[in-house]
N, C-alpha and C positions, 0 to 999 in steps of 0.2 A: 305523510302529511298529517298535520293535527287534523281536531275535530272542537271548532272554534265554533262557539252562538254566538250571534252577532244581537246584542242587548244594546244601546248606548243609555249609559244611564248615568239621570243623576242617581328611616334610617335612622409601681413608678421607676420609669428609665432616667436616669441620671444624665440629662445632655449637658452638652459645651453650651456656650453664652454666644454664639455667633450671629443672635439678632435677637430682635424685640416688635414689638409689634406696634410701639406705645404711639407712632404718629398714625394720623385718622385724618379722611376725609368725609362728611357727611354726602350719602348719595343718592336715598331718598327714603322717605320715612318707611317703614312694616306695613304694610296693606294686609287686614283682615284680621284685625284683633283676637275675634274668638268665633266657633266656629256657629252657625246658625242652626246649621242641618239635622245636630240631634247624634251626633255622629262622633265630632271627637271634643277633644274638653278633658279626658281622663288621664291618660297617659303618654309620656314621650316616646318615640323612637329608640331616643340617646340615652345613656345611663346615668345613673345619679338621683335620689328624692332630695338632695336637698336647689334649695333654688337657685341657692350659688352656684353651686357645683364642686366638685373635687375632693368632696367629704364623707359621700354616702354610700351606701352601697349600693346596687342598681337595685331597685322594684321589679325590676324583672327577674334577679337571679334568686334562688332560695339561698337560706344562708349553710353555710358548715360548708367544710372541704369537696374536692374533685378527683376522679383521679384521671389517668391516664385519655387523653381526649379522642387516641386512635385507638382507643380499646374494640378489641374485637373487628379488625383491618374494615374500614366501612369503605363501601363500595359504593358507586353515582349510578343513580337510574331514572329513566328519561321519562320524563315526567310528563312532554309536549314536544313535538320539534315543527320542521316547516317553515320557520321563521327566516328571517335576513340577517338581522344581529343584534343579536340579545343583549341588555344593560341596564344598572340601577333597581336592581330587587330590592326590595321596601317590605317586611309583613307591617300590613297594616292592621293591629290587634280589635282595634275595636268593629273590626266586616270580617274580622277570621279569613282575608284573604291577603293572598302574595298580588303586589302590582309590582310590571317590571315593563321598560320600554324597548321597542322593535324600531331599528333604523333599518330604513330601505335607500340604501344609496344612488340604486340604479334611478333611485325617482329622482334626487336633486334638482333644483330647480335653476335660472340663470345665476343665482348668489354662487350656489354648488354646495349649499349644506343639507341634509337630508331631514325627509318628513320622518315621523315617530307615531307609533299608537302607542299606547298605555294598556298592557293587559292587565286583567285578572284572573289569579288562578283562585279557586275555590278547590281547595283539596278534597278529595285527593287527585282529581285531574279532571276539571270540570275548567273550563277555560273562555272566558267572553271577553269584547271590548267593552273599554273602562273610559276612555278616552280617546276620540279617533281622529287622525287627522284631517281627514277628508270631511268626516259628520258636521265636526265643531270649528271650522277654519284653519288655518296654517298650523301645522304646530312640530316642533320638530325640539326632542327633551332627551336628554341621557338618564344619567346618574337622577335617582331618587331619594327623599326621605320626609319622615312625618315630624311634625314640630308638637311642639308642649300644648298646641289648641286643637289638634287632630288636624290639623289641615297639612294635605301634603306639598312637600317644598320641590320643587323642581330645576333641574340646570337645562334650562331654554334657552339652548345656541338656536334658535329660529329670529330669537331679539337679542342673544347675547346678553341673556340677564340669567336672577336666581326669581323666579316667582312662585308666589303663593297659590296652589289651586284648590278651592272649596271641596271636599268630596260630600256634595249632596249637589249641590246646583253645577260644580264645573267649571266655575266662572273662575277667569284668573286674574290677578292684580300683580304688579312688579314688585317686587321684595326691592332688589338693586338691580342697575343695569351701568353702571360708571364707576372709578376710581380716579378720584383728581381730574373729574372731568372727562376722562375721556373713557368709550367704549370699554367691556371686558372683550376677551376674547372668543371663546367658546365654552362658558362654564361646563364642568364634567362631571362633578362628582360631588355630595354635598353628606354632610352629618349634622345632625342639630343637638344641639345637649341641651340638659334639662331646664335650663334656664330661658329658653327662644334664641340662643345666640346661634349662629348659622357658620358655622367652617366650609370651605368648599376651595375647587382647584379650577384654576383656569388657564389649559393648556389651549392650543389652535389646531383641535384635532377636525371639527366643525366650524370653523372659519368659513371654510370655503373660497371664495374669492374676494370674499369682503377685505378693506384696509386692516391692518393691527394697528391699534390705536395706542394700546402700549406697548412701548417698547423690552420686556418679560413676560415670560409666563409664570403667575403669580398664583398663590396661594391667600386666602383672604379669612376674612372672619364678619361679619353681619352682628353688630352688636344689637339687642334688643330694642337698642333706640334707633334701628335703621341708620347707623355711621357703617361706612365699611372703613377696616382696617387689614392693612400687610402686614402677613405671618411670616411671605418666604420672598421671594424676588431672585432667589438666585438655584430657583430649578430648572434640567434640562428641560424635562417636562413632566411636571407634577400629574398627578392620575388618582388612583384612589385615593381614600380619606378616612380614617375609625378615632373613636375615642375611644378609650380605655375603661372598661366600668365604672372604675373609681369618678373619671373625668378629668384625671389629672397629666395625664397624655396623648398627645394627637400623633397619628401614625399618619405621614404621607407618603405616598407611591412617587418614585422618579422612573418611569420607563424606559426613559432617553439613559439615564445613570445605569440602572439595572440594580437598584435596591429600593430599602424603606429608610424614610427619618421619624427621629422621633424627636417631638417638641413638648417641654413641659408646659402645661398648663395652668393657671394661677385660679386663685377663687375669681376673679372680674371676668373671663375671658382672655385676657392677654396671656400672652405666650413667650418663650426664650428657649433660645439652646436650639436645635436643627442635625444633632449627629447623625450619624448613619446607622441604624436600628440591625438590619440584615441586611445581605446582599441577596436578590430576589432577579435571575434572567428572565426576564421580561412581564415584571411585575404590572399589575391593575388595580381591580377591584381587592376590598379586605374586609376582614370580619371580625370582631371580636366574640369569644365565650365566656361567659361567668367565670372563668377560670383566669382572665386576664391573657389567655395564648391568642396569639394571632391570626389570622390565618388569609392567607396571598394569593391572590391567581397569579398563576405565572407560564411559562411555557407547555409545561406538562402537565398540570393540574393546581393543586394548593399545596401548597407550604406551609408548617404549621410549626410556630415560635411559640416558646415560651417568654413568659413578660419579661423577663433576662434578654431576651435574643437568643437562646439553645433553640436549634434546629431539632423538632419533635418528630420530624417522619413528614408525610404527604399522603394526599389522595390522589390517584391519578385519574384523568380522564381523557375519552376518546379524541375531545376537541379540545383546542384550548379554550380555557375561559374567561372570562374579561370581567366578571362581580359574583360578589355572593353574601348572602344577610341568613340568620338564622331564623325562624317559625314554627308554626307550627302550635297548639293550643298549651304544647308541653317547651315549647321554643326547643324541642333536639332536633328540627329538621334542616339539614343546611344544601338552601336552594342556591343551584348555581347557576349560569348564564352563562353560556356557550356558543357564540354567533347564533346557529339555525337551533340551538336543542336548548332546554329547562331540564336541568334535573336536580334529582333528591340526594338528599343522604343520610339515613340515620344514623345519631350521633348520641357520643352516653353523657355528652356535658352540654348544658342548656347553652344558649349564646343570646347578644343580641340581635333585636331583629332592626 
């Protein structure tokens, strides 16, 4: 079992042309401009200084070369366990800690989607709630990440939205919760690049017993002005999500396919092209390094791509895992999320977080 204090207190491929993103529905404006708390304001999650995007190098990487990413065979070690099912590791740089969410499925309620805490790890293994379902009311989140104001973005299958949650007060506001009107499904997984634009996937893995309102499982994008706009509409089940440093490509998970796509990205946000990046059995959660290499949960642990798609080797782990984001004050730690277990890994090429 862990040893959890309980505090409550106040995230270039050359594709085909097989779609575009360029129609929009507007679905409801950005809640929370900037952040109040003191907290964030400094830096994004997602890569990229410049505001466009797709031009810069990321703030987080140092610059000059890399080499080899599985130098020195790194091995996962458990960081926390005890948990139900771990998802959506986030370092949140400005608290120097990892948050990541715990679904308990056994708890489901008449809907059938499951409640979530939000922990914090304060490394190197100090671990309290960050957000609790039970403390703060309903709350049931996957896939995590932080936006360009510090505030972190969450995929809230409890309302089938993407919302904003303050990290000093708590308080949450709805980012989106509709596309053409009608409900998402159970958003899962989100990246935000350096502009506020918001990518995320929206498979019915947390549905539950609720209706589907639409008819795919879509892939989206959150323009800064609160329009959402279709990236994909023709995935089995879309899952993870990564930018690419640069920010010039979005890497999406198909679980149901059993690969990655890859979509380029333009300076606005809009996107084209959708090929098949790797093929990945039983892909999830992803990660990108300063190096541009990928890297995939998948059945037996991570797969790790080069920005080409060459298959670079693996980590393996005891469980499988379902996400993972880089940290750490030097960003080489790459946390992964494994139903019941949190682990580490030290690594010789920074990543993001």
């Amino acid at each position: 079992m862990r040893a959890v204090w309980i505090f409550v207190l106040p995230v270039a491929v050359a594709c085909g042309t097989d779609h575009d993103d360029s129609s929009a529905t507007s679905s409801s404006s950005a809640g929370g401009a900037s952040s109040t708390s003191g907290i964030g304001g400094s830096s994004s999650v997602s890569a990229g200084s410049s505001s466009t995007g797709g031009s810069a190098v990321s703030p987080i990487c140092p610059e000059g070369s890399f080499g080899d990413p599985l130098e020195g065979d790194p091995q996962p070690v458990v960081v926390s366990d005890g948990y139900d099912f771990l998802e959506g590791p986030v370092w949140f740089s400005e608290l120097g800690v990892l948050l990541f969410s715990n679904m308990v499925f056994a708890q489901s309620g008449p809907d059938g989607w499951p409640p979530a805490t939000i922990y914090r790890l304060t490394p190197p293994a100090s671990v309290d709630v960050f957000l609790d379902a039970n403390g703060n009311g309903d709350l049931g989140v996957n896939g995590l990440g932080i936006d360009h104001d510090g505030w972190l973005i969450g995929c809230t299958h409890d309302e089938r939205s993407i919302s904003r949650i303050d990290p000093g007060t708590l308080a949450r506001t709805t980012v989106a919760d509709r596309f053409e009107g009608n409900r998402f499904n159970s958003p899962n997984d989100n990246v935000v690049r350096s502009d506020g634009t918001i990518y995320f996937t929206d498979p019915t893995w947390q549905l539950g017993n609720r209706p589907q309102e639409t008819n795919f499982k879509g892939v989206y994008r959150i323009a800064p002005d609160g329009d959402v706009l279709l990236v994909a509409d023709d995935f089995g089940s879309p899952n993870g999500i990564a930018l690419s440093p640069d920010e010039t490509v979005l890497y999406v998970a198909d679980d149901q396919n059993a690969h990655v796509r890859a979509f380029d990205v333009m300076p606005d946000g809009s996107t084209s092209g959708g090929a098949v990046f790797a093929d990945t059995p039983g892909a999830d959660g992803m990660a990108v390094d300063c190096a541009g290499n990928l890297y995939v949960t998948v059945t037996t642990g991570i797969a790790v791509f080069s920005p080409d798609g060459t298959a670079l080797g693996s980590i393996d782990t005891p469980i499988k895992p379902a996400n993972a984001t880089f940290g750490g004050p030097d960003r080489k730690t790459l946390y992964i999320t494994a139903s019941s277990t949190l682990y580490r890994v030290d690594m010789a090429v920074p990543g993001l977080p």
